[in-house]
C-alpha positions as CSV (number, residue, x, y, z in Angstrom):
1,X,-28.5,44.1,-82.3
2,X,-26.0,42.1,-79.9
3,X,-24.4,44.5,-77.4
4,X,-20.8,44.9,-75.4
5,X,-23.2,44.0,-72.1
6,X,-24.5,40.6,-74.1
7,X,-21.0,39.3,-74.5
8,X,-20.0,40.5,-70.9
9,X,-16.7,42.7,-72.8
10,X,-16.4,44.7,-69.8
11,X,-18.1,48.2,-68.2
12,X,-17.8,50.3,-71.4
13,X,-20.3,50.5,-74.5
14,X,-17.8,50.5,-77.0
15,X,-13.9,49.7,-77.3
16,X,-10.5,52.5,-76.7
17,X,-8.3,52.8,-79.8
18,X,-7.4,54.1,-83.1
19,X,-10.7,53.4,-85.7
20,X,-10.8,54.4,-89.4
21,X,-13.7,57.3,-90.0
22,X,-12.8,57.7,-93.3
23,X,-10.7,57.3,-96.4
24,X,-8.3,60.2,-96.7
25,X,-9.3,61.6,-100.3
26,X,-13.0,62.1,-98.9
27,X,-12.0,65.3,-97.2
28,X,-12.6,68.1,-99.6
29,X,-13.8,71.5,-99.2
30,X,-16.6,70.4,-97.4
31,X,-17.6,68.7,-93.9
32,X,-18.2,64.8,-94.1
33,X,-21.1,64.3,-91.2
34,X,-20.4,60.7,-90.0
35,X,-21.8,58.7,-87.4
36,X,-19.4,56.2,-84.8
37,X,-20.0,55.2,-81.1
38,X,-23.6,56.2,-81.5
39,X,-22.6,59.9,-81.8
40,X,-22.5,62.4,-84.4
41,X,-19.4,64.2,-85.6
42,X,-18.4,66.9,-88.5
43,X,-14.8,65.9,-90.2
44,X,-13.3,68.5,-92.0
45,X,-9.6,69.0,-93.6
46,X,-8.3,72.7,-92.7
47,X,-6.7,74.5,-95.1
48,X,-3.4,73.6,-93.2
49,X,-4.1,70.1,-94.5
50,X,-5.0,69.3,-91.2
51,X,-8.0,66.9,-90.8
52,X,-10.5,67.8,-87.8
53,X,-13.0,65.9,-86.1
54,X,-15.6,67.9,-83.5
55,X,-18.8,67.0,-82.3
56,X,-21.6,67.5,-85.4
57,X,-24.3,70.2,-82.9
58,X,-23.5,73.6,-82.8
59,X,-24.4,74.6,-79.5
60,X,-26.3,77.5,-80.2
61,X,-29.1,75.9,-81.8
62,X,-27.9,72.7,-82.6
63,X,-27.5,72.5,-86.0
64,X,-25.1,69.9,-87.9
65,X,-21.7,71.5,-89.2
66,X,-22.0,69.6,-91.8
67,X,-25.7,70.7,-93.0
68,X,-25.3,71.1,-96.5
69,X,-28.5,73.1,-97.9
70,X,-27.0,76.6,-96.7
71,X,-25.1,78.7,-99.6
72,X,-22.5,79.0,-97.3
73,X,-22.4,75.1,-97.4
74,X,-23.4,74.6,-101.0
75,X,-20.5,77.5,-102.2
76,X,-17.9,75.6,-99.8
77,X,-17.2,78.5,-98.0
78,X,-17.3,76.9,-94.4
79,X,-13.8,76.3,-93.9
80,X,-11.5,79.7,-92.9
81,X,-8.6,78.8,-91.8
82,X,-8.7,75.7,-89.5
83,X,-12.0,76.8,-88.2
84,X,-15.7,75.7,-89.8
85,X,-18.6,77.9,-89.6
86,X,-22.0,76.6,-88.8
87,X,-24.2,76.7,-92.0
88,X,-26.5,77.9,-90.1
89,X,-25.7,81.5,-88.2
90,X,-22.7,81.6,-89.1
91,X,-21.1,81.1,-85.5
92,X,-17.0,79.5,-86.2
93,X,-14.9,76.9,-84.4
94,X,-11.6,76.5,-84.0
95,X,-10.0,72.8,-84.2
96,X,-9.7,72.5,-80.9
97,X,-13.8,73.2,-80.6
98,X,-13.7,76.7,-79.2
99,X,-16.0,79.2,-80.4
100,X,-13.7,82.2,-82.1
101,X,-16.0,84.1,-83.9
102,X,-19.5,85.2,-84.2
103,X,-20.5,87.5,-86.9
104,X,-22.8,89.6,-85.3
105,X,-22.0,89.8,-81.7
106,X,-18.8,91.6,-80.1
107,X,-19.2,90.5,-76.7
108,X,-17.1,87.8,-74.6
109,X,-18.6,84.1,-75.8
110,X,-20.4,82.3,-74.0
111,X,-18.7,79.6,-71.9
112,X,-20.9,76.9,-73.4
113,X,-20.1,78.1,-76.6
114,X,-17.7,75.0,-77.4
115,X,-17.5,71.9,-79.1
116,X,-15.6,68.6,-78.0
117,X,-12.4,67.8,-80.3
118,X,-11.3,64.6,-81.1
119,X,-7.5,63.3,-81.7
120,X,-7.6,62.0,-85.6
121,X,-4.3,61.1,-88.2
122,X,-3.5,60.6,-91.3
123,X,-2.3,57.3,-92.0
124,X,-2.3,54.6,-94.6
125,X,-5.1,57.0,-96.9
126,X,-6.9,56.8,-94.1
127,X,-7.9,59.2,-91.4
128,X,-7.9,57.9,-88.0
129,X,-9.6,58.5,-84.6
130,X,-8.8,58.0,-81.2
131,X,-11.4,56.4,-79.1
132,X,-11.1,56.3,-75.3
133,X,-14.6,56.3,-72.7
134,X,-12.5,57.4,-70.2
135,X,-11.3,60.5,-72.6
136,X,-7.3,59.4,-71.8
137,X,-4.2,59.6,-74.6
138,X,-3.5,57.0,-76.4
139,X,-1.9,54.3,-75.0
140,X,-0.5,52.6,-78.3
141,X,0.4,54.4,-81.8
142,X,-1.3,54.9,-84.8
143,X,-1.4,51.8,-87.0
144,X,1.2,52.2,-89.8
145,X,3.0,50.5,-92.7
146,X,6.8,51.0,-93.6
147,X,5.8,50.1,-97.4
148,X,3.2,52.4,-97.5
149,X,6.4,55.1,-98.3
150,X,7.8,52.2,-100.7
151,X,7.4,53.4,-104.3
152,X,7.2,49.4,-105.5
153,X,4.0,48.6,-103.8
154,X,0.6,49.6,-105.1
155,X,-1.3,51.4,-102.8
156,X,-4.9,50.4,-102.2
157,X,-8.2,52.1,-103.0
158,X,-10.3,51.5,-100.2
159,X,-14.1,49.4,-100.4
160,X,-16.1,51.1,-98.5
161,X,-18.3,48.3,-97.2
162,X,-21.2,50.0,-95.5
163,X,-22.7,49.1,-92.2
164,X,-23.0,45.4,-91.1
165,X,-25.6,44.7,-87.6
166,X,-22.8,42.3,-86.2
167,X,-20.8,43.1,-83.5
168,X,-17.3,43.6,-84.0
169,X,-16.5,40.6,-81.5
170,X,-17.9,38.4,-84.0
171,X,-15.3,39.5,-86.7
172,X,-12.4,39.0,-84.5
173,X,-13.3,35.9,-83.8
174,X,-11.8,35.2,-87.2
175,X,-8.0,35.3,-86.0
176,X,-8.7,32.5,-84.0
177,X,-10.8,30.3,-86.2
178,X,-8.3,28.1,-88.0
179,X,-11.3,25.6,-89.2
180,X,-13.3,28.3,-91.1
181,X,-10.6,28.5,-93.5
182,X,-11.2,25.3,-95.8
183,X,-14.8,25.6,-95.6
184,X,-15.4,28.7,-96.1
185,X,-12.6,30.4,-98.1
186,X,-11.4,27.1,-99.4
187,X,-7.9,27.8,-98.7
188,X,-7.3,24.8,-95.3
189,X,-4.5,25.5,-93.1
190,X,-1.5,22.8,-92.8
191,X,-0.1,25.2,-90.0
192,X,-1.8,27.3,-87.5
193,X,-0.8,29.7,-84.7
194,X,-1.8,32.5,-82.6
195,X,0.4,35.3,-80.5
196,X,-1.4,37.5,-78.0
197,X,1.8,40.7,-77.2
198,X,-0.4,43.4,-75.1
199,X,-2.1,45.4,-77.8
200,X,-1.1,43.3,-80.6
201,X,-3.1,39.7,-81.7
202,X,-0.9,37.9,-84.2
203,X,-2.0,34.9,-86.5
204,X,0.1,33.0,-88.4
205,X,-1.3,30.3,-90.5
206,X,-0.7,28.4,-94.0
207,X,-1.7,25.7,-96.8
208,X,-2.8,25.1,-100.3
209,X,-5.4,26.9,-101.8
210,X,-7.4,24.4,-103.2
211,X,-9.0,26.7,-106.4
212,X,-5.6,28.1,-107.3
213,X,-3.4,25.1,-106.2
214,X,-0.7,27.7,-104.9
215,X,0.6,28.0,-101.0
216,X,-0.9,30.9,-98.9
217,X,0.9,31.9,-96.1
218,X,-0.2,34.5,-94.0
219,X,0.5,36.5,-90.8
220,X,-2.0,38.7,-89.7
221,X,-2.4,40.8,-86.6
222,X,-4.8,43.0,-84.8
223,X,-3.2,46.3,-83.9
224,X,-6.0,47.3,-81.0
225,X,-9.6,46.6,-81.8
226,X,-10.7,48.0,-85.0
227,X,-7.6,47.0,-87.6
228,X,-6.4,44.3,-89.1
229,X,-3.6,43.9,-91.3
230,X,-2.0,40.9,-93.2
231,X,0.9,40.1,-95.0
232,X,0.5,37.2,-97.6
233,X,2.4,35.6,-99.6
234,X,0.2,33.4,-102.5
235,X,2.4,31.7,-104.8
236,X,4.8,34.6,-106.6
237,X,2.2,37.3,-105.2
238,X,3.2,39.8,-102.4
239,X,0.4,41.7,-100.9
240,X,-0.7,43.6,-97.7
241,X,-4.6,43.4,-96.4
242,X,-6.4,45.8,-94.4
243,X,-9.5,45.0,-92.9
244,X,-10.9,47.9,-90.5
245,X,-14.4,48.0,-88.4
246,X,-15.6,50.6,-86.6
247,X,-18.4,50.6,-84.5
248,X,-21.5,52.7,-85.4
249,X,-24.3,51.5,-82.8
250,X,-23.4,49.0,-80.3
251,X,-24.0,45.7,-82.9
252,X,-23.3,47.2,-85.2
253,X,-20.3,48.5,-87.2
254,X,-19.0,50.2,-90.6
255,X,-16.2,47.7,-92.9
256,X,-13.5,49.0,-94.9
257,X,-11.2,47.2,-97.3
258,X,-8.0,47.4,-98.9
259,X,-5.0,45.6,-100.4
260,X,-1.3,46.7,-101.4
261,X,0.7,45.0,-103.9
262,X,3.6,44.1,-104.5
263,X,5.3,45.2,-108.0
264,X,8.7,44.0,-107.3
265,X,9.5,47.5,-109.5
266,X,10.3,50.6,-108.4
267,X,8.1,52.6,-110.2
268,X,4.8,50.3,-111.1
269,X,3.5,50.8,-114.6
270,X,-0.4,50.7,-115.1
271,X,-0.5,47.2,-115.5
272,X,0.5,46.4,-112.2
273,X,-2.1,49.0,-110.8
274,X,-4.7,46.9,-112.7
275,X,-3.1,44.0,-111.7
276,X,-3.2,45.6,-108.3
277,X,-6.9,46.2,-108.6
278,X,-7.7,42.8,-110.0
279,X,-5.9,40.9,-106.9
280,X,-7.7,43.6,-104.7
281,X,-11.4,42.3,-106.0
282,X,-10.6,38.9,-105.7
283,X,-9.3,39.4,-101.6
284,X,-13.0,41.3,-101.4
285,X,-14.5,38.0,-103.0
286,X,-12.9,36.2,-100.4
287,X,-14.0,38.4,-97.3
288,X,-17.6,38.2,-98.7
289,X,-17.8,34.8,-98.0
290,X,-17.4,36.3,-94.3
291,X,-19.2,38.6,-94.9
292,X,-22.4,36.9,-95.8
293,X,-22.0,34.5,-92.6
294,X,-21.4,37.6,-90.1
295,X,-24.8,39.2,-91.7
296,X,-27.1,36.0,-91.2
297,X,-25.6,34.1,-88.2
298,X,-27.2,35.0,-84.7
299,X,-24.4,36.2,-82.3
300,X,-22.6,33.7,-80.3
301,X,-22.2,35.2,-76.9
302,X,-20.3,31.8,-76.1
303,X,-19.0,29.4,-77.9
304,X,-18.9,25.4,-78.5
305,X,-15.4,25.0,-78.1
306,X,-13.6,22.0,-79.1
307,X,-9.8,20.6,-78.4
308,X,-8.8,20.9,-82.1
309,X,-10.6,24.8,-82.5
310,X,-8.6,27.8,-82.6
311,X,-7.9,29.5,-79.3
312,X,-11.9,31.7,-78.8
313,X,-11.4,31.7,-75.4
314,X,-8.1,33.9,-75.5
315,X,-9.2,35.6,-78.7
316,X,-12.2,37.1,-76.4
317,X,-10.5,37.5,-73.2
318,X,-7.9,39.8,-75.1
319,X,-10.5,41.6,-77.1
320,X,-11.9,43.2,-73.5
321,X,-9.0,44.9,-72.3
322,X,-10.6,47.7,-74.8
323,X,-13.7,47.7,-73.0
324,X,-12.1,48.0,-69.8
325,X,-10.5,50.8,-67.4
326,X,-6.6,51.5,-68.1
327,X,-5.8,50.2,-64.7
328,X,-7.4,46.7,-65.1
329,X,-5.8,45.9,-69.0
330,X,-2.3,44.9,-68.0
331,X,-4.1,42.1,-66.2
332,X,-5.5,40.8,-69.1
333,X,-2.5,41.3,-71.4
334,X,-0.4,39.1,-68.4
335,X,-3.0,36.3,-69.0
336,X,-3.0,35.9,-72.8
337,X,0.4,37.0,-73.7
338,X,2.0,34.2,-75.5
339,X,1.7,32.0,-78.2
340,X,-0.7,29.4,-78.9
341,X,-0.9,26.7,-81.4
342,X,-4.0,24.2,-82.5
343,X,-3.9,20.4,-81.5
344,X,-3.8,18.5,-84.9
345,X,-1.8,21.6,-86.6
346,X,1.4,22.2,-87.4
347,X,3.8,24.8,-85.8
348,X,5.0,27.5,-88.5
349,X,7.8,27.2,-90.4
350,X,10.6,29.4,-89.7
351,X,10.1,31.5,-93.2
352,X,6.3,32.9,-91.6
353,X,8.2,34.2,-88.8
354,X,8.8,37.6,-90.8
355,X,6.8,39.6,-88.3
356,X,7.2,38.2,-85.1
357,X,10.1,40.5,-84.6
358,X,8.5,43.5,-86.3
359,X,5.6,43.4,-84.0
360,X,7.8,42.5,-81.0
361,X,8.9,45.6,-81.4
362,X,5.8,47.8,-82.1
């Protein structure tokens, strides 16, 4: 697998920011065990409704919380509370990791009786984790959608992917790539730009579909590392895209996939939730054609960068600032902040302009 090192990202393994662990309806009474940034962790919803994320070992003799051949386990009765049991001895965890309770011993607990907690949130049907080497706060909010609470758009049901050995720099290349687009998805651009604001990597981009001879525009954006979101408009079709990786190894990385729609009704019958669906599969048919490139194409730790290409070089530069200490990011936002356009393509029309304010401001 390509590694963080191989592309010279920066000092850290893997990137800071808010990643998708899992898809919201996932948590029920029992533990998920996942695997992300080559660790092992137990996510659980409390019976407040609040999800939990804590390190997967209990300390005492190391077994995964989320072990499931122990009645305990298999009966579902893990979760008291906001705390989880080991499967195991019975020994329970608050959310916060600490030990509150063993069964059979009255005594103070051991100091090293603790697990690490992790910052997650609900958003989007998703549940969310903050990611930081360094262990700091977050320096950006949770990725979110104002028509996600709007009763005319059709929420998604997310793809769950799998895991893909590519590293996630090789996905993000993407947003700067305006030549892949006629190739590969079929769709060529007549206009083509990209916007670098501090967290936040913007593309804005449109032309005529060639299969469905109807006008895409699209503006899509990066809000840190691991999300992607795009509004489109396709002919009389309204829809919202989410694309999220997050890295499992170091090369390699779990994909999830979604897309909203548009009803232009205020309460959608089930026509437009199959409708929904439909559009849905055919925006997965069109990421498999990425898809099946990322998983057969050797990583390009530098690429052969022509005039009329997209802007790589900035793409990458502004993809380290996650790999990097706090203190040396602002340099690297001050460097690519700004927007770029592609010699031989046109400048957006004023109409694909819709979020440069909205993301000004986020």
């Amino acid at each position: 697998m390509a590694t963080a090192k191989e592309y010279g990202l920066g000092p850290h393994q893997f990137p800071r920011g808010w990643f998708v662990i899992a898809e919201a309806s996932e948590l029920q009474e029992k533990p998920l065990a996942l695997k992300f940034f080559a660790k092992d962790f137990a996510l659980y919803r409390g019976q407040s409704g609040k999800p939990v994320l804590l390190d997967a070992h209990c300390p005492h003799m190391q077994c995964h919380l989320a072990a499931d051949s122990a009645i305990i386990a298999r009966e579902g009765a893990q979760i008291e509370g906001d705390s989880i049991r080991c499967p195991y001895h019975g020994w329970r965890f608050a959310a916060d990791g600490s030990c509150d309770d063993i069964p059979y011993f009255d005594g103070p607990k051991p100091r090293s009786a603790k697990l690490e907690s992790y910052l997650v949130e609900e958003r989007l049907g998703c549940i969310w984790m903050w990611h930081d080497p360094d262990g700091k706060e977050p320096d950006y909010p949770v990725p979110d959608l104002p028509h996600w609470q709007n009763t005319s758009w059709v929420k998604w049901q997310l793809d769950h992917l799998g895991e893909l050995e590519v590293h996630p720099q090789e996905i993000i290349d993407n947003m700067a790539d305006a030549r892949h687009l006629g190739p590969t998805h079929g769709a060529p651009c007549e206009y083509f730009e990209n916007e670098f604001k501090d967290h936040v990597y913007i593309q804005r981009q449109g032309g005529l579909h060639q299969e469905y001879q109807a006008m895409l525009r699209t503006t899509t954006w990066y809000e840190g590392p691991g999300i992607l979101l795009s509004h489109q408009i396709f002919g009389d079709i309204e829809s919202i895209e989410m694309i999220a990786n997050t890295p499992v190894e170091d090369g390699c990385v779990k994909l999830w996939h979604g897309l909203m729609v548009n009803s232009g009704k205020e309460n959608p019958t089930m026509a437009d939730v199959d409708r929904a669906r439909e559009l849905q599969a055919g925006a997965l048919a069109s990421l498999a054609a990425d898809f099946g490139i990322w998983k057969h194409k050797k990583p390009a730790f530098r690429v052969l960068q022509l005039k009329t290409d997209g802007p790589f070089s900035l793409g990458r530069k502004w993809y380290t600032q996650f790999y990097m200490p706090r203190e040396a990011v602002i340099a690297v936002q001050t460097m690519v902040n700004g927007v770029h356009g592609v010699l031989g393509l046109a400048e957006p029309p004023p109409e694909s302009l819709l979020h440069r304010q909205v993301l000004a401001d986020t």
